[in-house]
C-alpha positions in Angstrom: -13.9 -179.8 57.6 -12.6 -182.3 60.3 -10.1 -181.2 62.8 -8.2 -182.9 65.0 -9.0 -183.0 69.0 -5.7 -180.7 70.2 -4.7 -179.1 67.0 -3.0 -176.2 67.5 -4.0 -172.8 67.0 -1.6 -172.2 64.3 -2.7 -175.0 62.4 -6.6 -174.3 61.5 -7.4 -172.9 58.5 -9.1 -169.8 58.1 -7.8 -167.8 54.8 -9.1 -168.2 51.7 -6.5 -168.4 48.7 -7.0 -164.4 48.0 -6.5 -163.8 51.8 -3.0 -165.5 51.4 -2.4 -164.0 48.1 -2.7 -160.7 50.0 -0.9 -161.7 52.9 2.1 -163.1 51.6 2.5 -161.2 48.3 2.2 -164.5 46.1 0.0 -164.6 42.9 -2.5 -167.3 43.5 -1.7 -169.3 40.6 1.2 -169.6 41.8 0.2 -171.2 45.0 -1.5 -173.3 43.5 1.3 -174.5 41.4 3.9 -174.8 44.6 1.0 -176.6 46.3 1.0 -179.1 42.8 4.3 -179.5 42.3 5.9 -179.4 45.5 3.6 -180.4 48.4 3.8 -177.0 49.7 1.7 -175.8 51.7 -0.7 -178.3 52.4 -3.7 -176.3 52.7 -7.8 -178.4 53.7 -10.4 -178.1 52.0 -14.2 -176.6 52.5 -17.2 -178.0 52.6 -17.1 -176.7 49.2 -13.5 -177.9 47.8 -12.2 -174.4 48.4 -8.4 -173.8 50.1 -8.2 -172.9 53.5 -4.8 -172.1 54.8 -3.3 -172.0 58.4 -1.1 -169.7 59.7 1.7 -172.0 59.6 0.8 -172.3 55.7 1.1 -168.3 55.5 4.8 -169.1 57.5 5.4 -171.7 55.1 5.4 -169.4 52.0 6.9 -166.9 53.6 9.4 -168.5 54.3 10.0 -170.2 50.9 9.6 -166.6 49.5 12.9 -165.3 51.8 14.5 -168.0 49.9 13.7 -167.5 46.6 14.7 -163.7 47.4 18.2 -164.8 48.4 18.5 -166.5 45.1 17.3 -170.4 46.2 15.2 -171.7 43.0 11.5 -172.4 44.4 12.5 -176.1 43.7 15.6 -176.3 46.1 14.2 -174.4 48.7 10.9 -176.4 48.8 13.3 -179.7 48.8 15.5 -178.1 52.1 12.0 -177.5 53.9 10.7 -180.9 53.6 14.4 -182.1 54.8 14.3 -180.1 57.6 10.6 -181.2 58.3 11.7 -185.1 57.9 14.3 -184.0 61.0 12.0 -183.0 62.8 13.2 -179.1 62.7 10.9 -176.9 60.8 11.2 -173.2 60.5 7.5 -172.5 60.5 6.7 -174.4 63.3 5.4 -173.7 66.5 8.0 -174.3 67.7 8.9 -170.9 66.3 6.4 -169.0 69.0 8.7 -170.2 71.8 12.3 -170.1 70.0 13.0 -168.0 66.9 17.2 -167.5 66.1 18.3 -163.9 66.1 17.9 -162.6 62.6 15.5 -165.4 61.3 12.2 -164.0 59.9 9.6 -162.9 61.9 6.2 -164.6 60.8 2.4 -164.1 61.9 1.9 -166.0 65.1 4.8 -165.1 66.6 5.5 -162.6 69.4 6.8 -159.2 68.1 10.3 -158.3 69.9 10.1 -155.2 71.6 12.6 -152.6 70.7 13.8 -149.4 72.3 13.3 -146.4 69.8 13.5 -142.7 69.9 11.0 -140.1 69.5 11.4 -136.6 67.8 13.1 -135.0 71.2 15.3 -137.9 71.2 13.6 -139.7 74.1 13.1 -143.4 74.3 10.1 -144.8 73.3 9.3 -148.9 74.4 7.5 -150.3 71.4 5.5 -152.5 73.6 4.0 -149.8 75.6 2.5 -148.6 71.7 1.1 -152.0 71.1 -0.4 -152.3 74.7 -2.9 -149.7 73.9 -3.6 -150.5 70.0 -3.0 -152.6 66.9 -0.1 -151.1 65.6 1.3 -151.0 62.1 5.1 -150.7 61.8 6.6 -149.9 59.0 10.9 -150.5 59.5 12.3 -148.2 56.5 15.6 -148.0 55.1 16.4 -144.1 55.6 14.5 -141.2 54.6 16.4 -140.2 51.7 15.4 -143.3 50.3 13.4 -142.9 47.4 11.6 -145.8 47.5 10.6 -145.2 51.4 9.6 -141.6 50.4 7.7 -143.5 47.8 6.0 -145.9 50.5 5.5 -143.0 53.1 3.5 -141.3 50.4 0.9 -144.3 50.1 1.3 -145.2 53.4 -0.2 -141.8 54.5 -3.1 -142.9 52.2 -3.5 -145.3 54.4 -3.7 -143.9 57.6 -7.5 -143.0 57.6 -9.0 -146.5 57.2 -6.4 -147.8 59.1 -7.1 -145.6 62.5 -10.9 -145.9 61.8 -10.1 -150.0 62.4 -7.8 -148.8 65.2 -5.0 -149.3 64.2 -2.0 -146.9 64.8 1.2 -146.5 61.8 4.6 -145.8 63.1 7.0 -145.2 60.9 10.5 -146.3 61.9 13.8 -145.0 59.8 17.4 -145.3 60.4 19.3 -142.1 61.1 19.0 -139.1 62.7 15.9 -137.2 63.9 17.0 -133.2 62.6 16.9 -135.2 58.7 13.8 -137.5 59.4 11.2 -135.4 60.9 10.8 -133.1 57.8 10.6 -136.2 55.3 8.6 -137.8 57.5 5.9 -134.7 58.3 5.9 -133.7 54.8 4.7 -137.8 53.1 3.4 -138.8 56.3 2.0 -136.7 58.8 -0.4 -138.7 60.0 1.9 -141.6 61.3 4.0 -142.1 64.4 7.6 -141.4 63.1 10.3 -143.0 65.7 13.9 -143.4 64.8 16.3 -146.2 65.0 20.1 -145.0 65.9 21.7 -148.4 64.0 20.6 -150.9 62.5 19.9 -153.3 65.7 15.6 -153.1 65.4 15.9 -153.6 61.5 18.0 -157.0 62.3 16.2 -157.7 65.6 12.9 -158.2 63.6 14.8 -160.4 60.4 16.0 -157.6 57.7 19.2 -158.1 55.9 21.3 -156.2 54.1 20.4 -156.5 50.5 22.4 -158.3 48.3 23.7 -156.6 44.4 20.9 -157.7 43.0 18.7 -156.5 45.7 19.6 -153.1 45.7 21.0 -152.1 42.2 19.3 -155.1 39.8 16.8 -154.4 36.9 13.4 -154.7 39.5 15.6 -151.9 41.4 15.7 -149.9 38.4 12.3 -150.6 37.2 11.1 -148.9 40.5 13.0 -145.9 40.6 11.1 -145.0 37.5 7.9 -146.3 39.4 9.5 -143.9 42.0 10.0 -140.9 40.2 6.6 -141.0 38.2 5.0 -140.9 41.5 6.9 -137.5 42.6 9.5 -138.7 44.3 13.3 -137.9 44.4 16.5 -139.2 46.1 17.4 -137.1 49.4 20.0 -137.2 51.6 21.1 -140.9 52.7 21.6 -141.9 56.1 22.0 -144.6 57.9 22.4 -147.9 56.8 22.1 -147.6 52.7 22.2 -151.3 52.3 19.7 -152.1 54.5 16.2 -153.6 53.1 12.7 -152.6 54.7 9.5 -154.6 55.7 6.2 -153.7 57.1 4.5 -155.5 60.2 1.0 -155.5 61.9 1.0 -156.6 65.6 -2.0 -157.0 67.7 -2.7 -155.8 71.2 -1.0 -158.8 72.7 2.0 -158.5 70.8 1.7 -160.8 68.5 2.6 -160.7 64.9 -0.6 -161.0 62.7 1.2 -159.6 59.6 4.7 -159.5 58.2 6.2 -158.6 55.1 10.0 -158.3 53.7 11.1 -156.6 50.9 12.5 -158.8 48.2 14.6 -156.0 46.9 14.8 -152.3 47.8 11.9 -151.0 45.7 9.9 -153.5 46.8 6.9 -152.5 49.4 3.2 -153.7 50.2 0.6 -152.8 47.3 -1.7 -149.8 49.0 -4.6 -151.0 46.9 -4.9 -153.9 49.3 -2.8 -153.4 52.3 -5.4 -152.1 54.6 -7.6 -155.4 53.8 -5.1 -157.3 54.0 -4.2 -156.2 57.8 -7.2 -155.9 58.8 -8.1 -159.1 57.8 -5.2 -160.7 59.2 -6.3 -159.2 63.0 -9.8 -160.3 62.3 -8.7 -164.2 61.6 -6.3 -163.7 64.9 -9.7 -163.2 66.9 -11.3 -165.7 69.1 -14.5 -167.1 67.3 
């Protein structure tokens, strides 16, 4: 591989195709056919022919992926990035480490926002002050009687041993009250950090959105609730914010974000199978060489 003299950080490649596949939640034939078909990403090569993506690549398919959640066809939203790009503006930039608009997505390489939260006395917590100590895996849920986030906190708590064994530390962050959350949260995941968000201000601060319909009531919705209830989970009690969607995020010890992902719809949450790979990898690759 040849680099350039100056190249960013963000721009050398070091996932392979499954890496990214992991990392962004996109089927590898399939980026292969947005790389055919559209230009995008633009991933080197090997010394052996294989893909190696960037970060920015991983922030380029997320990003295309947000927009094919809101409803964009792969085709238009692939077109709007290259425009944007031809401007000179492009929403996976670098430019995004320095600047990022309040609400936009939160990608790997950029610097996590650090939120005020609340502990299980009701006292303020600093997210940063978690991070300065460990790698820290946050996990923003919807509310606790969500049945899908019962769902996640189940496999999360799966989890938890490989992931403190790599040091990393889960906190579990849901909307609403401490007196409903606490049980939930001590009965699926007792192992995790559980803090609490009074509104909805962290979920937005780190580029959730309300869920659209679709998002929250369409056939994949439906589809998981019997995923949902299979697994031994029920609906509880709903608090907070009911519309609000969920995503998962690994930052590192400097508070950067290594790992992000967004639910495209309200049953939709990391595969356990290969989340903890897929994190750990992710603040591996973030390591100096």
């Amino acid at each position: 591989m040849d680099f350039q003299h100056g190249q960013s950080s963000g721009r050398l490649p070091h996932y392979n195709v499954k890496a990214v596949a992991n990392l962004v939640g996109i089927a590898p034939v399939t980026l292969r056919a947005w790389e055919r078909r559209y230009g995008l990403p633009t991933p080197l090569r090997g010394s052996q022919g294989y893909r190696l993506y960037s970060d920015h690549d991983v922030r380029t398919l997320l990003w295309l992926k947000a927009r094919t959640a809101e409803g964009m066809s792969i085709s238009r939203a692939a077109e709007q990035l290259l425009h944007m790009r031809s401007t000179g503006a492009d929403p996976a930039g670098d430019a995004a480490l320095v600047e990022r608009r309040e609400g936009a997505l939160l990608l790997a390489g950029m610097p996590a926002p650090g939120l005020t939260l609340h502990d299980a006395h009701g006292e303020p917590v600093e997210l940063a002050s978690m991070w300065g100590t460990s790698n820290i895996v946050i996990s923003l849920m919807r509310h606790f009687g969500c049945i899908f986030c019962r769902e996640w906190l189940h496999k999360l708590e799966t989890c938890v041993p490989a992931l403190r064994a790599a040091n990393i530390l889960p906190i579990v962050v849901g909307l609403g009250d401490t007196d409903h959350a606490l049980p939930v949260a001590s009965q699926l995941a007792p192992s995790a950090l559980c803090l609490m968000s009074q509104g909805a201000n962290a979920h937005f601060t780190y580029g959730l959105k309300r869920g659209s319909l679709l998002q929250l009531a369409g056939p994949a919705v439906i589809s998981s609730v019997v995923r949902a209830a299979r697994s031994g989970q029920m609906q509880g009690e709903t608090t907070g914010d009911i519309s609000m969607l969920s995503g998962v995020f690994a930052i590192d010890m400097a508070g950067m974000v290594r790992y992000s992902f967004y639910g495209s719809h309200a049953g939709d949450h990391p595969s356990p199978d290969t989340f903890v790979a897929t994190v750990r990898s992710a603040f591996q690759a973030a390591q100096p060489a």
